[in-house]
N, C-alpha and C positions, 0 to 999 in steps of 0.2 A: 290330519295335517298338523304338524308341526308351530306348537304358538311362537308368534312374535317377541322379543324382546319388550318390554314395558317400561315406559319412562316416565315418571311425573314431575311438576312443577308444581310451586305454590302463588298463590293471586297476591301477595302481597306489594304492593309497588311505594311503597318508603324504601329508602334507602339512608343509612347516619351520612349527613355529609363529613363529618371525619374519618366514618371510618373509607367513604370514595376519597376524600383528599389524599391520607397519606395507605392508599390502597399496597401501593410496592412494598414497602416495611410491613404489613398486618401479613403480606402473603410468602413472606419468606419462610415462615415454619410448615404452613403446609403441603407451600414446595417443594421443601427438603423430603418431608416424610413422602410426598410424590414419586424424586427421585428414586429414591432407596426401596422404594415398593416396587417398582417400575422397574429396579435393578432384580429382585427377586421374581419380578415376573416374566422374566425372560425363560428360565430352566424351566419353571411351570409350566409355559406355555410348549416349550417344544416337548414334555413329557403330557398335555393333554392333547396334544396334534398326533402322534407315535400312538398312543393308547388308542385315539380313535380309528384312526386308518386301519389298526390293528385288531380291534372288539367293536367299532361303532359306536363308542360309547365316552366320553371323556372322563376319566376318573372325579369321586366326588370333590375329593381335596384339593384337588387342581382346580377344578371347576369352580368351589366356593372363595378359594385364593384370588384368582384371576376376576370372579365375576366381585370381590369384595375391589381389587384395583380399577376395575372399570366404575363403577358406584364412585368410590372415592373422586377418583377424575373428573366425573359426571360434575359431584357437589364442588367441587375448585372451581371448575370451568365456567360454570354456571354464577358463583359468588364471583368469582374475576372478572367477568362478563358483564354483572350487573342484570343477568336473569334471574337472578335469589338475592335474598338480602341474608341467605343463613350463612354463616361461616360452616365450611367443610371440619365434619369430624371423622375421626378414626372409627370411635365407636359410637357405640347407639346408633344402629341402623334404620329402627322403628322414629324417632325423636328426628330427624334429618326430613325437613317438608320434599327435598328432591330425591328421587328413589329409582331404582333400577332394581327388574326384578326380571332375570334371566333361566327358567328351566334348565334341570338338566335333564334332557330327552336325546335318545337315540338318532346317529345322524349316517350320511351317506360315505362308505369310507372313503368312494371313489372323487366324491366332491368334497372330501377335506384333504384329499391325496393334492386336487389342484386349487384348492382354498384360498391361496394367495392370488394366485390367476383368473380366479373367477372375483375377486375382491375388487381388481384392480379398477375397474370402471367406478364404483362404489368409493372407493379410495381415489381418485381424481374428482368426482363432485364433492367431495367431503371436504376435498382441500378447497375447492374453489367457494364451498358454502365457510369455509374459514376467513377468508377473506371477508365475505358480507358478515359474517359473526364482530371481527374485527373494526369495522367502521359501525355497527351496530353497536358496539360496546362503548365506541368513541363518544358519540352520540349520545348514548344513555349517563356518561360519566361527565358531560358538560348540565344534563338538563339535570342530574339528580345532585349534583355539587349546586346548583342555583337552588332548584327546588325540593330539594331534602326527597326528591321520590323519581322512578323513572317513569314512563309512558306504559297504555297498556301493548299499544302498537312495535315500540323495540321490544317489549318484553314477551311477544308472543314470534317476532322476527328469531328474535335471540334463542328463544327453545326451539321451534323447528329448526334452526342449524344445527343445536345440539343434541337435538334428538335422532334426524339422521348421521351426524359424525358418532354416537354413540352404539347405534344400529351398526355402523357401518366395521367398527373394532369389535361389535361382540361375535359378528362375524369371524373378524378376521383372528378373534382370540378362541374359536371352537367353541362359542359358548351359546352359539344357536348355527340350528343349519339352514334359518331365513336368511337369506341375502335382505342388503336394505330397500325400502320402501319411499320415494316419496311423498306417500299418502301414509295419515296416521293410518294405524290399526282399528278398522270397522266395528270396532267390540264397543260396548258402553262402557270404556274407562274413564275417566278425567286427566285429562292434560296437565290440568292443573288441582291443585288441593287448596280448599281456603284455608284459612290460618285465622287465630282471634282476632280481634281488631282490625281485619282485614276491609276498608271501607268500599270494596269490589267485590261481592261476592259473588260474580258472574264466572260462572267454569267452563271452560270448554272441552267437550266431551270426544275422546278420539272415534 
């Protein structure tokens, strides 16, 4: 069977309250580079969609392209959110507490043939669990501008939205041929990753 997409989080719950206050200015660079990724991974993606239908298989360079823009998104969403306190980098993929780690394994051509169609359910909770991500981040961005930290309650709210909406794009980007899960993944991973100084060191194991 076919492994799950893998996502992690790290336990840290400080937050700089300067860097929550003036959050919209800090996030315009990695917006941009966001953008322009996001522009490039459109061609990729319909050259890893075409490949698969056609070999089963998504080519590696696509596949590492597309799974580096979903990773990246992952760490923005996640720092804008106020589920990381890491800033999103380009590189250093190991150095990043939040991580995506998507196989490339062999998929069905006939269910990447209707990928988007079988997506759509998954992509309608996704949106709907954006919304709770949104008043979740509201929430965290009032208590950790007071209290220089967020909650561990919004901050485990906050990953499961982003771990299903990121479930739910590796899908729909041919980078697994798991449809998403409500439920983490039954394996002994970590949800989350402690970090030094981390005064939580409690994990929650998927």
């Amino acid at each position: 069977m076919a492994e799950r997409v893998r996502v992690t989080f790290d336990t840290d719950l400080r937050r700089r309250r300067l860097a929550v206050l003036f959050r919209i200015a800090i996030a315009i660079p990695p917006a941009l580079v966001l953008v322009v990724w996001g522009l490039l991974a459109t061609p990729a993606l319909m050259v890893s969609w075409v490949a698969t239908v056609l070999r089963g298989r998504a080519p590696d360079a696509s596949h590492r392209f597309l799974c580096g823009y979903l990773r990246y998104s992952l760490q923005f969403n996640a720092w804008w959110n106020l589920v990381s306190g890491s800033y999103p980098r380009v590189r250093g993929r190991g150095a990043h507490p939040v991580q995506l780690d998507a196989p490339r394994e062999p998929q069905p051509r006939f269910g990447t043939l209707l990928r988007l169609l079988l997506a759509l359910p998954g992509l309608v909770l996704g949106s709907v669990l954006g919304v709770v991500l949104g008043l979740t981040s509201v929430a965290a961005w009032f208590v950790a501008l007071l209290r220089g930290r967020t909650t561990e309650g919004l901050r485990e709210l906050g990953s499961f939205c982003l771990r299903y909406q990121t479930e739910v794009f590796a899908y729909v980007f041919v980078l697994t041929p798991q449809p998403p899960r409500l439920t983490p993944p039954a394996r002994a991973q970590p949800e989350f990753l402690p970090r030094p100084g981390n005064d939580s060191p409690s994990t929650w194991r998927r």
